[in-house]
N, C-alpha and C positions, 0 to 999 in steps of 0.2 A: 570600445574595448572588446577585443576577441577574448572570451572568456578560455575557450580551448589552447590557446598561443601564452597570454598568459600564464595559465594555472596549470602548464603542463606537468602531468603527475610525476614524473622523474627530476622534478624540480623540487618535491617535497612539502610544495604550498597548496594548502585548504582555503579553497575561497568563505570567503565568510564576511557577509555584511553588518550585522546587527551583534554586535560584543555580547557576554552573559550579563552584562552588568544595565544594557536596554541604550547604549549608545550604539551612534553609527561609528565605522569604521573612514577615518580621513579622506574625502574624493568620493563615496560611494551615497547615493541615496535609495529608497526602498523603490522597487518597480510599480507599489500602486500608493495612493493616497491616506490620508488617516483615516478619514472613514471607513475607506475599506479595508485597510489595516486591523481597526476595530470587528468588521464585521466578520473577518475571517478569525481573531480570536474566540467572537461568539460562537463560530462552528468549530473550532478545536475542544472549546466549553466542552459544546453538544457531544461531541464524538468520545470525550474522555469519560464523560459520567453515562452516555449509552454503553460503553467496553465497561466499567467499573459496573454496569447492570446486569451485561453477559454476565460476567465474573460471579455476582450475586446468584444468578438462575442457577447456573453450574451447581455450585454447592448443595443447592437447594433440592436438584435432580429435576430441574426445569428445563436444561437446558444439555446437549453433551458437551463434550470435549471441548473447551473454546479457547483460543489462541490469543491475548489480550494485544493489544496496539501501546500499552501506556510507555510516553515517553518518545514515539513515533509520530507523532499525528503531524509534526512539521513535514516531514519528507512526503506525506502522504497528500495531502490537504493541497500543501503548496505544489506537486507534482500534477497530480490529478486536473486542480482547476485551468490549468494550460490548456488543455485540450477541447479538439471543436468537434461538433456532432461529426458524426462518420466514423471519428477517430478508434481505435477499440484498445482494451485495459485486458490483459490478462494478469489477475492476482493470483496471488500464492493462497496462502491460509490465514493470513496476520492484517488484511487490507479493510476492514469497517473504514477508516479514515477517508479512502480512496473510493469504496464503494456508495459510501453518501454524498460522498463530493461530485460522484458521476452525476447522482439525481435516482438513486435508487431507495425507497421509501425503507424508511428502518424496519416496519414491520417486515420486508422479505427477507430483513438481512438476520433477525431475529428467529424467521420461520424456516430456515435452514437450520442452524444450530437448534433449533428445534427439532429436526430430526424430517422434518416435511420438504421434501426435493421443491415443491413449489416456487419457497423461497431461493433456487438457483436460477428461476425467471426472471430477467430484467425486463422494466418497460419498455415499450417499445421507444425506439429511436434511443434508447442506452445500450453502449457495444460494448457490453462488459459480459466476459464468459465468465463461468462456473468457478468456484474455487478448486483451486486445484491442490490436495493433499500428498501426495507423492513429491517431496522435494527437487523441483528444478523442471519438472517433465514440462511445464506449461511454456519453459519460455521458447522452443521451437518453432510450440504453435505461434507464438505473438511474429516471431519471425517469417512464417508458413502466409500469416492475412494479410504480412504487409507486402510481404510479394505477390500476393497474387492481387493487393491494391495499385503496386506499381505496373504489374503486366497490364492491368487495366485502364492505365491511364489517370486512375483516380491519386487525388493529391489529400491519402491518409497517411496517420500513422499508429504504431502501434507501442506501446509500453509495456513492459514486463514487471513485474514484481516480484523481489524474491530478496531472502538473506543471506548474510554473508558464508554461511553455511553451504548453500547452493552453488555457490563459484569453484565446489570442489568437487562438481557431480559434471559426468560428460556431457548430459544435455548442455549444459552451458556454454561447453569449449564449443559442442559442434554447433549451436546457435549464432555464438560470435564468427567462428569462422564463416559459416556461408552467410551473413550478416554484412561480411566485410569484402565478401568475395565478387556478392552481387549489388552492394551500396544499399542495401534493403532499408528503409526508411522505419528502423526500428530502434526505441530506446529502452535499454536496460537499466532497471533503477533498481539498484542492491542496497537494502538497507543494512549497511554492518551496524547490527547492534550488540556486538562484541560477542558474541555467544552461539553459538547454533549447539540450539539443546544445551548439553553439558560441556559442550567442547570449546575454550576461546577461541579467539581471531587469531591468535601466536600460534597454535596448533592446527590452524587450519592453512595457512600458506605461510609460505615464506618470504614474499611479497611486501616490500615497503607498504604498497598501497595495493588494491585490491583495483581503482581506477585503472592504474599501469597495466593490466592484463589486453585492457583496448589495444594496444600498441603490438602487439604478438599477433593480430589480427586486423590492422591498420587502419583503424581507424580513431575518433579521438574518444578520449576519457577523462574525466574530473573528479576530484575529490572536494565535495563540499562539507559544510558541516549543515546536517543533518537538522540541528534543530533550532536554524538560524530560517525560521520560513523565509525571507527575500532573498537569501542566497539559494534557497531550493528554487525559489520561482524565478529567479534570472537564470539560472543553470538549466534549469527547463525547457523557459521560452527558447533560452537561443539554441537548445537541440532540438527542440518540435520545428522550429523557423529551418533549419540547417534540414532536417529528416524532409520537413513539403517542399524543399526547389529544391530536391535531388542529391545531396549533401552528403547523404548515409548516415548509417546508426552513429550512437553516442551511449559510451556505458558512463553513468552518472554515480558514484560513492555516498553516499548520505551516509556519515558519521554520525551515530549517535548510540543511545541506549536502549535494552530493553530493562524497564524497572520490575516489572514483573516475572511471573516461572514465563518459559517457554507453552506451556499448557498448561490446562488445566491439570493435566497429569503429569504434570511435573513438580520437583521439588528444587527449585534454584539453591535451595542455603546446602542443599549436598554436595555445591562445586563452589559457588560462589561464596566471599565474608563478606559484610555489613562492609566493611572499610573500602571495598573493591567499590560499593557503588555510591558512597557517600561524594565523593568528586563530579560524580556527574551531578547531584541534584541539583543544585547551581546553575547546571547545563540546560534542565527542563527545558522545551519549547513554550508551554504556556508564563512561568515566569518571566523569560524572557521578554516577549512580547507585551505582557502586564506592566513590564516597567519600563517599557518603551513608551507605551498608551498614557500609564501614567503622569510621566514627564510633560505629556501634549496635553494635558487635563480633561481625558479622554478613559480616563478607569479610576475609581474607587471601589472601598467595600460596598458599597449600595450597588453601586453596578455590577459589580459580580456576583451579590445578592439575587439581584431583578434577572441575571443572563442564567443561574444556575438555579432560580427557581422553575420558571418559563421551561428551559431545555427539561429540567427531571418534568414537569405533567406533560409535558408531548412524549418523552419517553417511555412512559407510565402508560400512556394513554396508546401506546403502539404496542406495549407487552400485552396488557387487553386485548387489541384487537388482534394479533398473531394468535394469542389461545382460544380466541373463540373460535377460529380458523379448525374447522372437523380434519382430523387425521385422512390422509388419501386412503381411498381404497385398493382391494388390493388387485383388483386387474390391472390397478397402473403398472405393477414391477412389468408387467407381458404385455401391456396395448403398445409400448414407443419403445420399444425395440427391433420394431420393421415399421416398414408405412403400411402395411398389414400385418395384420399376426397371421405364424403359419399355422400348419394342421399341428406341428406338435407345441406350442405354445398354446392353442385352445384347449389339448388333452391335459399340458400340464397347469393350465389355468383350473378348468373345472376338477381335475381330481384335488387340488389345493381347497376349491372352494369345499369340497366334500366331507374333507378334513375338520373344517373350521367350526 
């Protein structure tokens, strides 16, 4: 089945495999096995109780500004693990889901929001850049490495992340457009989680779907739901497959919620009522999938006991090890700003230190 021919967005159909109720849809089955079904809930676990820990530091003044995932972790999870080394991830400011999925140790993704640039180093052979905080400006760049993988012969690609807010900022447009102009082996993965900041999806286009904007720029686009992980991961695979033999980008729609504020400095119940998001809970990604595992006698309370005691002491045991972690010093702001420093970055170094 060509997912793109099928599910074309001007058709009005949400591909979606896996019901809220933890059944398959008629003809359709999950693209991996039950164990691994299992294993990938045990990292959505891990990933929701590490964001509900940001969430904790924040308050605390542990931690700054932090942008929570909850309620995303299917788009992110199931999107991410598609991908093969070379490939590279440009996130937004909301991807913990996707940044652990790359293989990036929680402690770096802790020691950013810790305020320690450190934490925007990935390990090596991880192609994941920096968060990007200015809404949308990142996904040119994801466009920018995949061209310049293609002028090289090399068979990567690249992913974007970003919300449904970002689709109304011009980096976007001009992304998609030279995206589709030179068949750039890049996918854009929008999470519409109904909201960008205070502002719905109704007030942000006028757009049936947000997928359909691919077509203005020719190439294909899908609307999935969002917090159906098999459906993220077949809508994926077959645009990461389409993007490495030459194929061109694919803008992907993940339908879902944010249950949380926008930020930490934000206050959601000043736009949003209680009623607006009780419809989704139903929708969660993790329940869903619990009662799919379920069904296959593959989850109880014991096991979700044993997966969320486990995930909280490695969590625990990463916020340790991020704070013992010494504050940078401060000739870092002036050493990586040139591959040398000049004469006036040493005069404004040492009169700084002079100061201090």
């Amino acid at each position: 089945m060509n997912l793109f021919e099928e599910y074309d967005p001007l058709k009005g159909k949400m591909f979606q495999v896996l019901k809220p109720d933890g059944t398959l849809h008629p003809g359709l089955k999950p693209p991996i096995n039950d164990q691994e079904t299992r294993t990938f809930y045990e990292k959505m676990v891990f990933i929701r109780l590490a964001d509900q820990k940001g969430l904790m530091l924040q308050r605390m003044g542990r931690f700054g500004t932090y942008a929570p995932v909850w309620g995303q972790e299917a788009c992110q999870v199931g999107s991410a693990s598609l991908l093969q080394k070379g490939d590279w991830v440009f996130p937004a400011f909301r991807e913990i889901g996707a940044t652990l999925t790359m293989g990036v140790p929680l402690k770096n993704f802790l020691l950013y929001w810790m305020g320690n640039e450190m934490g925007s180093r990935a390990p090596d052979g991880v192609n994941l850049m920096p968060v990007s905080i200015p809404v949308g400006t990142h996904i040119p760049h994801a466009v920018g490495s995949a061209w310049a993988a293609k002028l090289k012969g090399e068979k990567t690609v690249s992913v974007a992340y970003f919300g449904d807010g970002a689709t109304s900022k011009g980096d976007f447009h001009e992304a998609m457009n030279c995206a589709g102009v030179f068949r750039i082996p890049t996918i854009f993965f929008c999470q519409n989680n109904q909201f960008a900041i205070s502002v719905p999806r109704s007030k942000q286009t006028a757009s049936k779907t947000i997928a359909q904007k691919a077509i203005a720029y020719g190439f294909d686009g899908i609307q999935v739901d969002g917090n159906d992980l098999f459906a993220v991961m077949m809508a994926t695979r077959e645009a990461v497959d389409k993007a490495r033999s030459g194929g061109g980008p694919t803008l992907i729609e993940g339908v879902t919620f944010r249950f949380g504020p926008h930020t930490t400095a934000d206050d959601p119940t000043k736009y949003r009522t209680e009623e607006e998001i009780e419809p989704w809970k139903p929708l969660d990604p993790l329940v869903r999938l619990r009662l799919y595992l379920k069904e296959k006698g593959l989850w109880d309370e014991t096991v979700e006991q044993r997966i969320t005691e486990e995930s909280q002491k490695e969590i625990d045991q990463a916020v340790k090890d991020a704070e013992a972690i010494p504050p940078p010093e401060v000739d870092e702001i002036f050493k990586y700003v040139f591959a040398e420093m000049t004469p006036p970055l040493k005069e404004q170094l040492e009169y700084l230190k002079s100061t201090l």
